[in-house]
Phi, psi and omega in degrees: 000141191223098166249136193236164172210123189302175166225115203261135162248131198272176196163159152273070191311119170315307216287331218254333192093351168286106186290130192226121181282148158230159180271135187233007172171212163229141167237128174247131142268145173220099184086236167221074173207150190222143175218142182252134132229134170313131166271119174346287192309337189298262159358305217278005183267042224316307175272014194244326191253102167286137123323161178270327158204188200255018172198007168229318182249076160267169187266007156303332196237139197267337210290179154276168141262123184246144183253151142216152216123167175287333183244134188295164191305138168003279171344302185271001178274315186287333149280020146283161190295155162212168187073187180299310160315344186264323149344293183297312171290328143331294162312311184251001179266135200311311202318307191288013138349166160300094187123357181233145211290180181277174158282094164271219211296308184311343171249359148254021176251351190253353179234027186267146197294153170285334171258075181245199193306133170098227193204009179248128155252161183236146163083180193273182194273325162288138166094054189250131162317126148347058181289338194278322181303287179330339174264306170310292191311336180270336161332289179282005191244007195251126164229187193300318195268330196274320164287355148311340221258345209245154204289129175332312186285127182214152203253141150324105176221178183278196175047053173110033173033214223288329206276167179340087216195162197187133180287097166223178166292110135287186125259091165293172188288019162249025158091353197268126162252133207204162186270135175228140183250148182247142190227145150258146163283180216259141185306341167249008150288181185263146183274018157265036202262332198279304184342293192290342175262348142291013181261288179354282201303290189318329211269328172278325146352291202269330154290350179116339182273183200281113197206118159301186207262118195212142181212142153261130182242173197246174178208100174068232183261090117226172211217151176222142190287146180232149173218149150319106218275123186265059185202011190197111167182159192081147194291358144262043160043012146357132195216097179250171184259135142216154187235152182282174191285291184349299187294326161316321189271039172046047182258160149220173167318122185078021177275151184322154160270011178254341164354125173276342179290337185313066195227138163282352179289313175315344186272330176243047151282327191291305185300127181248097317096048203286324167310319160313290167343305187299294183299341203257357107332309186284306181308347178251014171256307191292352196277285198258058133273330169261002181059012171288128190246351181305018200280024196273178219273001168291320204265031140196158215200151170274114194244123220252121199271326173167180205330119178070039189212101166266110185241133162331126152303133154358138193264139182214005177189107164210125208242077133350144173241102177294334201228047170290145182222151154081214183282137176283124179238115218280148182270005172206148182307115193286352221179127165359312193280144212221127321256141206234116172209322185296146174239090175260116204305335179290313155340316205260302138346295191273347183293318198297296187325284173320299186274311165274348181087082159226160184243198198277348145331295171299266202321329180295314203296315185302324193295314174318302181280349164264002173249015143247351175260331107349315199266350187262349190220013158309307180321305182277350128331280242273295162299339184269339182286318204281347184279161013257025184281122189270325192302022173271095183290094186274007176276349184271011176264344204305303184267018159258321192279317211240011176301102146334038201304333188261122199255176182284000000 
């Protein structure tokens, strides 16, 4: 069977201030083959027609682009449903009856909010499953045992890789009503898990780095991390495409975790940058100062200014471990050399070269000062995330915050 779908890019109309799709192709699946072609008007807007990423779908080539396999190009894997929304919607959606195939890739890029990650949709806009009501409804019904409740198993997507999360409008605590993405832990994480990685993000904040606008809200008992979406921001409804790094490096969902693309020097050749260079460094020292080894090319992503021109994102998931041991080994590769994971100063030392141009100097004072700006000001993150909630055990964060973890 050869099923096709347009494909959209969302944009801003100047004059009106408004969001407007444009078509920018067709995506065919057949079997187990996927085809891209651009669409000619598309093409023909010439310094106006971006790529789709920053390493398989350009727009030099007029040609189709073909994939093979079950699972679709990168790109379109960073807008699909995944996860706890694709659960929910599943559940609630007519397709998914008694008697209809299961959902695979195609119906989770055709049956997807139109406003999901980036700035790319797959299929028209109409004949969609309801997602924000199904989700407000699971919102206000949702507590700590319903979300135990819910499968272990989550497909790798973008805007917070595997755990629960969902795309909405808040009014956050500053008054702002602003699109926001919600993260839950995982039914087998501790559901104070959200806590410490908004303790995380501030704590990268008070370093300097690039960190959205982040709160916890609570929905009954359960606490959910909420951020500020950085791909939908400014009082001009600023809109940007963005792809996780899994798509600069040509990964998909279920690729080896030994993958050699898995590499951070390969992630920042996609960056022209040098301050970028600088931060996506400083994020793999605070990464193993906190023992997050979750670091995978799902949990950050690249934001596109315009042709060929990719820039870092916002830090948006970096995940303290209450039950971290040893040493932290990291989910992609510190260094040219295979295998560099461990986060070891010598590791950390030759990535700083490689990726920032630093020499070993600099990297010890980085290292020194974010382990030490972590180990002096985690507690008041930590108590300012947790009200108004008292259950909140914060001495048992005492030894992830207050650790060495990056050894010698």
């Amino acid at each position: 069977m050869t099923r096709r779908a347009p494909v959209f890019r969302w944009t801003i109309d100047q004059a009106t201030k408004t969001r407007v799709p444009i078509r920018v192709g067709e995506l065919t699946q057949e079997s187990s083959r996927w085809e891209f072609v651009f669409d000619p008007d598309y093409l023909a807007r010439g310094s106006d027609a971006w790529e789709l990423d920053p390493t398989g779908i350009r727009t030099k080539q007029c040609s189709p682009f073909t994939r093979v396999g079950s699972v679709p190009f990168p790109v379109f894997c960073d807008v699909a449903l995944s996860g706890w929304t694709l659960d929910l919607l599943k559940k609630n959606a007519s397709r998914s009856a008694e008697g209809e195939e299961p959902w695979g890739w195609w119906e989770r890029l055709v049956y997807a909010p139109v406003d999901g990650f980036g700035a790319l949709f797959v299929g028209d806009i109409q004949g969609r499953p309801d997602a924000i009501g199904t989700i407000a409804h699971a919102l206000h019904n949702l507590t700590r045992d319903s979300l135990t409740e819910g499968p272990l198993a989550s497909s790798s997507g973008a805007m917070g890789g595997e755990r629960p999360k969902v795309a909405l409008h808040f009014e956050l605590e500053d008054g702002r009503l602003v699109p926001t993405l919600l993260k839950f832990a995982l039914p087998n994480e501790r559901f104070d898990s959200v806590i410490a990685e908004a303790t995380a993000l501030t704590l990268a904040a008070g370093l300097g780095m690039q960190v959205p606008f982040h709160q916890v809200m609570w929905f009954n008992d359960v606490p959910a991390l909420a951020i500020e979406r950085f791909d939908r921001q400014g009082e001009d409804k600023q809109l940007w495409h963005c792809v996780s790094a899994a798509t600069a490096l040509d990964l998909v969902p279920g690729a080896d975790v030994e993958d050699p693309k898995q590499n951070y020097v390969r992630l920042r050749s996609k960056l022209k940058r040098v301050e970028d260079s600088r931060e996506l460094f400083e994020r793999i020292v605070l990464n193993g100062a906190v023992g997050n080894t979750d670091d995978h090319p799902w949990n950050t992503s690249l934001r596109q200014l315009g042709p060929g021109d990719w820039e870092l994102s916002p830090l948006y998931d970096v995940l303290p471990f209450s039950e971290r041991q040893g040493v932290p080994a990291f989910s992609m590769d510190l260094t040219k050399k295979r295998p560099s994971r461990a986060a070891t100063r010598a590791n950390l030392v030759a990535a700083g070269r490689q990726i920032a141009a630093l020499d070993e100097k600099d990297v010890l004072q980085r290292i020194d000062r974010t382990t030490t700006y972590v180990r002096e000001n985690w507690r008041k993150a930590f108590e300012a995330h947790s009200r108004p909630s008292k259950e909140v055990p914060v001495e048992d964060w005492k030894r992830v915050f207050e650790h060495d973890w990056i050894a010698l």
